[in-house]
Every structure is written in C-alpha cells, then in structure tokens.
C-alpha positions as CSV (number, residue, x, y, z in Angstrom):
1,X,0.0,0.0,0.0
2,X,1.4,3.3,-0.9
3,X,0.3,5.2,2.6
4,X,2.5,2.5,4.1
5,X,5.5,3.5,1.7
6,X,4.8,6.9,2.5
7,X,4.7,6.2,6.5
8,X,8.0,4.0,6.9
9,X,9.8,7.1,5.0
10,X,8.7,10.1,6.8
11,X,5.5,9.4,9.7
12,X,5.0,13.0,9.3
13,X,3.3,11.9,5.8
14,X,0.8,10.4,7.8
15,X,-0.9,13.8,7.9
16,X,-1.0,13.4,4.3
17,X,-2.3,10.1,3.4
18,X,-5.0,9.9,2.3
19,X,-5.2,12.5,-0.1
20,X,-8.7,14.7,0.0
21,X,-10.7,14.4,-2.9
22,X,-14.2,16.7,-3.0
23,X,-16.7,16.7,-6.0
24,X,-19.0,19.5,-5.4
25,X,-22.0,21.0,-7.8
26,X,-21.8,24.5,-9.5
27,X,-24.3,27.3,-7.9
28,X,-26.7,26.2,-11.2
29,X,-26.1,22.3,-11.0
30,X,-25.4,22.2,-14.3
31,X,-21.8,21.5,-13.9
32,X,-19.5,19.7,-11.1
33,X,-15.6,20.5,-10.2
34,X,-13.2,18.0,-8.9
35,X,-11.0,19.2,-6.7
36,X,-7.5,17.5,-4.8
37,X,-4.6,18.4,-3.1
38,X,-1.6,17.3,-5.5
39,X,0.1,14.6,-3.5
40,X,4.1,15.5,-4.7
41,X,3.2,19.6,-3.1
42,X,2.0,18.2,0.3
43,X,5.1,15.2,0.1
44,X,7.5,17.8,-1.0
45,X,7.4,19.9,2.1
46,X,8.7,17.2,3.7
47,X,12.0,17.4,2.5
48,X,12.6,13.9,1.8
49,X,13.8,13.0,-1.8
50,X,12.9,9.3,-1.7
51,X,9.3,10.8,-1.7
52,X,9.4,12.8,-4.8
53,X,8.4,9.8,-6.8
54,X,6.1,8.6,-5.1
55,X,4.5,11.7,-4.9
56,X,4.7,12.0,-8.6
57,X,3.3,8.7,-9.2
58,X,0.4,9.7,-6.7
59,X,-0.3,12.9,-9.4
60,X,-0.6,11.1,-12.3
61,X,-3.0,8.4,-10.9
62,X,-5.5,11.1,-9.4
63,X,-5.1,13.2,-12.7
64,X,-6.0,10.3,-14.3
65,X,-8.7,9.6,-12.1
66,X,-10.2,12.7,-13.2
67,X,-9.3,12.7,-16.6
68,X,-11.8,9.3,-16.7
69,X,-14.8,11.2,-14.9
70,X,-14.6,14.1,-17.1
71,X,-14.6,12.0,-20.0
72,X,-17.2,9.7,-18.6
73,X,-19.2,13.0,-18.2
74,X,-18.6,14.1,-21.5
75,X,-20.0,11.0,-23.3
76,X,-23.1,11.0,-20.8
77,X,-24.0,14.6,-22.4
78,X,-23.3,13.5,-26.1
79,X,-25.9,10.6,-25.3
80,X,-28.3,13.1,-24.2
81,X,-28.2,11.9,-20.7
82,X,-27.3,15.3,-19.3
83,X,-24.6,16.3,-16.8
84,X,-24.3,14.0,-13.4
C-alpha cells in the first residue's frame, strides 16, 4: 500500500495520506468541479527526496482519475443523458 511506503519514509506523511478528494456541484447544477490536493506539493514539504516519486506517481493516478470522470461525463452529455 502506498500510505505505508509513504509512513516507513517520513510518519509525518501520515498527515498526508490519504489525499482529500471533494466533488462539489456548481451554484446552477449544471456542472461539477473535482477538486484535490496534489500529492508531490503536500510530500514535498517534507524534505525527503525518496518521496518525490512517489508523490509524482500519486499525481498522475488522481489526474487520471479525473481525466476518466470528465470523460465519462462528456459521453453521458453526447448521449443526451445530461450532466451527473
């Protein structure tokens, strides 16, 4: 588990793991926003190296993440099922 990882480096990064994630609707409801603390900013003010990458690993799986809901989003409107 990568919170472990994280843990045996620095146990300060346990104020860290997990990483907040919030979906939250626009004022209209037409529209959401993902938001999430970048994983490599909070790990980086840790001042441990050996942390950088997984920190930079953490990025790209949660940007991911997102990428895939957008997208799933963006096919649910061209099917005419309007925005979730």
């Amino acid at each position: 588990m990568v919170a472990a990882r994280i843990v045996r480096i620095d146990e300060r990064g346990s104020l860290y793991v997990p990483f907040r994630v919030t979906v939250y609707a626009s004022p209209s409801g037409e529209a959401a926003t993902i938001a999430y603390d970048r994983p490599s900013s909070l790990l980086a003010g840790l001042n441990r190296p050996e942390l950088d990458e997984i920190g930079a690993l953490l990025d790209r799986k949660i940007d991911n993440a997102a990428l895939k809901v957008a997208a799933l989003d963006d096919l649910a409107l061209e099917n005419g099922e309007g925005a979730r």
